[in-house]
C-alpha positions in Angstrom: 98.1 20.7 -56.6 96.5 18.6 -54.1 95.4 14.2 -55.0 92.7 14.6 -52.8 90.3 17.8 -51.4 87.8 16.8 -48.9 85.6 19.6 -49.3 82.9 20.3 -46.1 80.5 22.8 -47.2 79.0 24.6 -43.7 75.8 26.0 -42.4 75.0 26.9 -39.3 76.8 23.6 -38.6 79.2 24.2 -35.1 77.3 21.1 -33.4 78.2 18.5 -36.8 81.3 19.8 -36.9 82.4 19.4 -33.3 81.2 15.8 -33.2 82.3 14.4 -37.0 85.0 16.3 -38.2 87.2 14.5 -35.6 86.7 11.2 -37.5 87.5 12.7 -41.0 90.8 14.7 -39.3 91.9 11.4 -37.6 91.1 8.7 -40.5 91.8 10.5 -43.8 95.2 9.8 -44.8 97.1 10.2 -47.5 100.3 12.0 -48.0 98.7 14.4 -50.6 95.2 15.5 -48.9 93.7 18.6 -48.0 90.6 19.2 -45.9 88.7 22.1 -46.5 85.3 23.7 -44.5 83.8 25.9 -47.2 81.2 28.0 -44.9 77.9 29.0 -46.7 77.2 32.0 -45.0 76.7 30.9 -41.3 75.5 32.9 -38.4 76.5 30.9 -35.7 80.0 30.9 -34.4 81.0 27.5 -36.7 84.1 30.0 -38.0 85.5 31.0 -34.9 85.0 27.0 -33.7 87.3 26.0 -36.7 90.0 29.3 -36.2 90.1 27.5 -32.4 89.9 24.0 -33.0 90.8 23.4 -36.2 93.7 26.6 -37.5 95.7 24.3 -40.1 91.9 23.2 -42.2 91.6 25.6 -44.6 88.8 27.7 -45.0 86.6 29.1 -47.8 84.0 32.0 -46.3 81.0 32.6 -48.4 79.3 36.0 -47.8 75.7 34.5 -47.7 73.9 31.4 -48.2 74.1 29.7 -51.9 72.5 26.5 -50.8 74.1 23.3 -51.4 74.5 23.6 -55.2 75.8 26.9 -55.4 77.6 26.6 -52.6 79.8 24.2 -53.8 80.1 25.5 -57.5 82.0 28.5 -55.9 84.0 26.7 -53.3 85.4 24.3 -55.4 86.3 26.8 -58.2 88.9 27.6 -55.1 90.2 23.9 -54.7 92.8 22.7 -56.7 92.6 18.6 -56.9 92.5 15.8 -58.8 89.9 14.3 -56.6 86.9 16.5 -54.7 85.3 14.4 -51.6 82.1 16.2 -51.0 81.5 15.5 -48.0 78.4 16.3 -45.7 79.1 17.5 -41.9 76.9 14.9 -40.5 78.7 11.6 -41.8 81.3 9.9 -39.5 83.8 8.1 -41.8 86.2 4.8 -40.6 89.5 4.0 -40.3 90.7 3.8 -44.1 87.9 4.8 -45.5 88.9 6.7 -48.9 92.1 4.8 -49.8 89.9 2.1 -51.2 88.3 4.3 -53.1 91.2 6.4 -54.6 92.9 2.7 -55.2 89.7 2.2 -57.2 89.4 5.2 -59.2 92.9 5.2 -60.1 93.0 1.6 -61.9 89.6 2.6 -63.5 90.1 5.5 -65.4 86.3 5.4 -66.9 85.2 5.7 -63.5 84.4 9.2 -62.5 82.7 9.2 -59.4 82.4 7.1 -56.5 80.6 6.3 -53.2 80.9 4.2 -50.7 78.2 2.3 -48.2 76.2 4.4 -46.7 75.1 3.5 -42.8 73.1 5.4 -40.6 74.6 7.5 -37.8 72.2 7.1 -35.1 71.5 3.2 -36.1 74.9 1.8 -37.8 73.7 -1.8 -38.2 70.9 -0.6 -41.1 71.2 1.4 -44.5 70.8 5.0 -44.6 68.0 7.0 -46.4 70.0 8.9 -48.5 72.5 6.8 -50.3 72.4 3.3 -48.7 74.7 1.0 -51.2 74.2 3.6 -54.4 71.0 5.0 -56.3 69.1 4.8 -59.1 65.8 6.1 -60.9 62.7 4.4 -62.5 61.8 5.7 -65.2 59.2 8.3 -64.3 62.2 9.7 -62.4 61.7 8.4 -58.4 64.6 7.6 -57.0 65.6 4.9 -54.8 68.4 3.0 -53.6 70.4 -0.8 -52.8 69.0 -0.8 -49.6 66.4 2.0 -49.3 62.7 1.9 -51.7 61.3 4.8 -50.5 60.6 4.4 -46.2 61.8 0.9 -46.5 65.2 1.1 -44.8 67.1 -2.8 -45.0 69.2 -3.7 -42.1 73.1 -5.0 -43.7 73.7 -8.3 -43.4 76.6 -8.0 -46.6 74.2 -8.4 -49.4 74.8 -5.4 -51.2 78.4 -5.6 -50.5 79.6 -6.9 -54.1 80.7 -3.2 -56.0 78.3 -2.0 -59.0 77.5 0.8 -61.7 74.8 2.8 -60.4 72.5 6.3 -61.9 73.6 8.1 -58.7 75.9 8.6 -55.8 74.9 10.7 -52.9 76.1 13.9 -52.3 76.0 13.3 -48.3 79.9 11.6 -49.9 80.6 11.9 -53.4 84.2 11.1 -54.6 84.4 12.7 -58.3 87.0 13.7 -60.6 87.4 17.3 -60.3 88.1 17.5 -64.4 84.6 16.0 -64.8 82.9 17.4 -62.6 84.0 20.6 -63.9 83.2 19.3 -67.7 79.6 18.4 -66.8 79.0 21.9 -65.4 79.1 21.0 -61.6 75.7 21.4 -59.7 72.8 23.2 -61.0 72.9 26.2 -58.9 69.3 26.9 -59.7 68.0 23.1 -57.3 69.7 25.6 -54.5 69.5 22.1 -52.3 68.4 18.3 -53.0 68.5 16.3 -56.4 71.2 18.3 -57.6 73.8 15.1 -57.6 71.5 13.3 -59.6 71.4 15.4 -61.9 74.6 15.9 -62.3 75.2 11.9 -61.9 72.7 11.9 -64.9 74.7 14.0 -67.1 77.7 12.1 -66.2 75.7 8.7 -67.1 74.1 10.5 -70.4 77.8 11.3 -71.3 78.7 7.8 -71.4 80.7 8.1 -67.9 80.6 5.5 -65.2 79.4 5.7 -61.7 80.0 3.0 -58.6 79.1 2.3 -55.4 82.4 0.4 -53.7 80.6 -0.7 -50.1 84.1 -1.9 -49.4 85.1 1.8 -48.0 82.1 2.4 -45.2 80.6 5.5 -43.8 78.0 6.6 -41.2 75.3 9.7 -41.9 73.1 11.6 -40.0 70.8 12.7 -42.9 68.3 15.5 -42.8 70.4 17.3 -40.2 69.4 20.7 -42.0 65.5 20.3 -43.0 63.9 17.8 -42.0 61.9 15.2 -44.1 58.6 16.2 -44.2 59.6 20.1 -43.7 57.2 22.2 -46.5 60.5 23.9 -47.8 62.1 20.4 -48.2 58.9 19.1 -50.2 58.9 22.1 -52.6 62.5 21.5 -53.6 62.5 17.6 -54.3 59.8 18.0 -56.2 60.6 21.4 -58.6 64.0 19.8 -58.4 62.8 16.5 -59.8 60.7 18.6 -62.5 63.7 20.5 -63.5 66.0 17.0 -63.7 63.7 15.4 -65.9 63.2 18.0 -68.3 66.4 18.4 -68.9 68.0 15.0 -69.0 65.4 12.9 -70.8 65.6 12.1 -74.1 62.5 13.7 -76.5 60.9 10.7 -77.4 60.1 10.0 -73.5 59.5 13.7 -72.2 55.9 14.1 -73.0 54.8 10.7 -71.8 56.9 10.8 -68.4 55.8 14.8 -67.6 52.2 14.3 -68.1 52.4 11.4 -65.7 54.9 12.6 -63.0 51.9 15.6 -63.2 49.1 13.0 -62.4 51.2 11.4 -59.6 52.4 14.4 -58.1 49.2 16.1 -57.6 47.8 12.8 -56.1 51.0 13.1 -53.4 49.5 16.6 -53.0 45.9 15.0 -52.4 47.6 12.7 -49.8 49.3 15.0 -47.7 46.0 16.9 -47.9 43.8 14.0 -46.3 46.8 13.6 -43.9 46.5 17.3 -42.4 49.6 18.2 -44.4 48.3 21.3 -45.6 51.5 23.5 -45.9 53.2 20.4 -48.1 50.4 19.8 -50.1 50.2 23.5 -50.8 54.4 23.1 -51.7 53.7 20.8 -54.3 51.1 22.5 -56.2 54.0 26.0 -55.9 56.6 23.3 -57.4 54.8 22.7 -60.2 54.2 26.2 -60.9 57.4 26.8 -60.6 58.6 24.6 -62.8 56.1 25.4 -65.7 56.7 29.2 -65.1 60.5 29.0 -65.6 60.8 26.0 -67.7 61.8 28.6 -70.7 64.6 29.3 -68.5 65.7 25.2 -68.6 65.6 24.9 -71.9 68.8 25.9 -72.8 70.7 23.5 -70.0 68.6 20.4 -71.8 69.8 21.6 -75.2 73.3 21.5 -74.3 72.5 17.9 -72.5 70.6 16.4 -75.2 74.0 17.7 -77.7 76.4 16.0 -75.5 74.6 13.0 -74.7 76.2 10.0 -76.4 74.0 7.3 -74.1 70.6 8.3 -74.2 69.2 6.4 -72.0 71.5 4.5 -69.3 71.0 1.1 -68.6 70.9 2.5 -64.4 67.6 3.4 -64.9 64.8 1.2 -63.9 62.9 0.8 -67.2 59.9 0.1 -64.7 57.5 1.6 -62.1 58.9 1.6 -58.6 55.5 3.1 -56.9 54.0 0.2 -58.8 56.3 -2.1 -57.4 56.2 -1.3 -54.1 52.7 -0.2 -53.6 51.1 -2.7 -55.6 52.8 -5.4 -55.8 54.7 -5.4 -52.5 58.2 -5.4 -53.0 59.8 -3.7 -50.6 63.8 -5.1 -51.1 66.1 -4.1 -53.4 66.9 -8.3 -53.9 63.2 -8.9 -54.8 63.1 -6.0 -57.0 65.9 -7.6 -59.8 63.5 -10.8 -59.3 
């Protein structure tokens, strides 16, 4: 059995591949690594790029799309390792990049995921979207990051540089121990893409497990290389996906209170892309919601199990405050200001 797996799940990705998987090739080493491409069901010729670029990296064919939750769940039931890097094929990586990590994670044995400093691609001098220095949640369940509130992307100058327990590490690169994430039940195939590694990362926190953000080890992403921001699909998800999460990770005594709110503030967003000519998003939200409500019998049994293994009900990584209130009220824009 393999140390390490870097595990690359694929769609439709030949372009991503041909430019990044060079750096992870030519800057991942460790004498007991294995990259692997785990293809979800592509229809380009991404397969027949790796057979003739790339023989030696392993590959793991899906017959059809699973997304990126499922996807994942069934390729990594195929890699044996004590560590799974799930890694996205738009992120660059650096010249000793994981060893820091694995170093890490091996003297901390109640550490069971990592990420490192996320950059963006296309701008390396300022934070990426999705990621930046590690992310967290307020408490009606927004996410948001050391170096990214919502559109407000900081430029690094070092001040997010010192290591620290965070709610969530992106799945664009997500070091985790394969034992755990096997334990917590891996991704919840039903997100199908986006907010499934919070989830998971708030199982993991419920659990009493610890997650960190080492910006020592420093990578560049791409983000949104597969739908892009404001794409209707991509709305839909993050916000049935964010239903789902917080019904099945809070504890009872805040569920009420939080989903009758997140249903006010959700359905304003819908107003707002309405007034903004966003028709097909608005529309997207509204569909999430029923969604959700529709199936949330279907839920119940994941929260169950949660709420019986949860020995930390409510992490100390969640913001016990209002980020839209923050930000959109009373200005704060910086993670810095935002402690203040």
């Amino acid at each position: 059995m393999k140390k390490i797996a870097i595990v690359i799940l694929n769609w439709n990705g030949k372009k991503l591949l041909e430019e990044f998987l060079p750096s992870v090739v030519q800057y991942s080493t460790h004498p007991n690594i294995e990259i692997v491409v785990a293809d979800n069901g592509s229809t380009d010729d991404s397969i027949a790029f790796l057979q003739g670029a790339y023989p030696l990296i392993r590959r793991i064919v899906l017959p059809e799309n699973y997304g990126f939750a499922g996807g994942y769940n069934r390729s990594l039931k195929e890699v044996e390792a004590d560590y799974y890097v799930i890694l996205n094929s738009d992120v660059e990586v650096t010249e000793g990049w994981l060893l820091p990590i694995i170093d890490f994670m091996d003297k901390n044995t109640d550490v069971v995921a990592v990420q490192p400093k996320i950059l963006a691609q296309r701008n390396k001098a300022y934070f990426e979207y999705a990621g930046a220095s590690g992310g967290f949640l307020d408490k009606y369940g927004y996410p948001f990051c050391r170096g990214r509130i919502f559109q407000k992307i900081e430029e690094d100058r070092g001040q997010y540089d010192m290591p620290i327990d965070i709610l969530w590490a992106t799945g664009a690169c997500l070091i985790i121990r394969s034992r755990d994430f096997f334990d917590a039940g891996g991704f919840d195939a039903s997100f199908f893409a986006h907010m499934e590694e919070i989830d998971l990362c708030w199982r993991l926190n419920n659990r009493g497990k610890r997650i960190v953000c080492l910006p020592s080890s420093v990578v560049y992403h791409v983000g949104a290389a597969t739908l892009k921001k404001e794409n209707p699909r991509k709305t839909f998800l993050n916000f049935r996906n964010n239903l789902i999460m917080l019904y099945k990770n809070l504890p009872q005594e805040h569920l009420k209170r939080v989903m009758t709110i997140r249903l006010i503030l959700d359905y304003i967003a819908a107003f707002q892309f309405a007034l903004t000519g966003k028709y097909a998003n608005a529309k997207e939200v509204i569909k999430a919601h029923k969604d959700f409500y529709h199936n949330r019998r279907i839920y119940k049994v994941a929260r169950m199990e949660n709420l019986k293994k949860t020995v930390q009900p409510y992490p100390k990584t969640i913001y016990p405050k209002s980020i839209l209130a923050a930000y959109y009220l009373k200005g704060i824009r910086l993670y810095s200001k935002l402690l203040k």
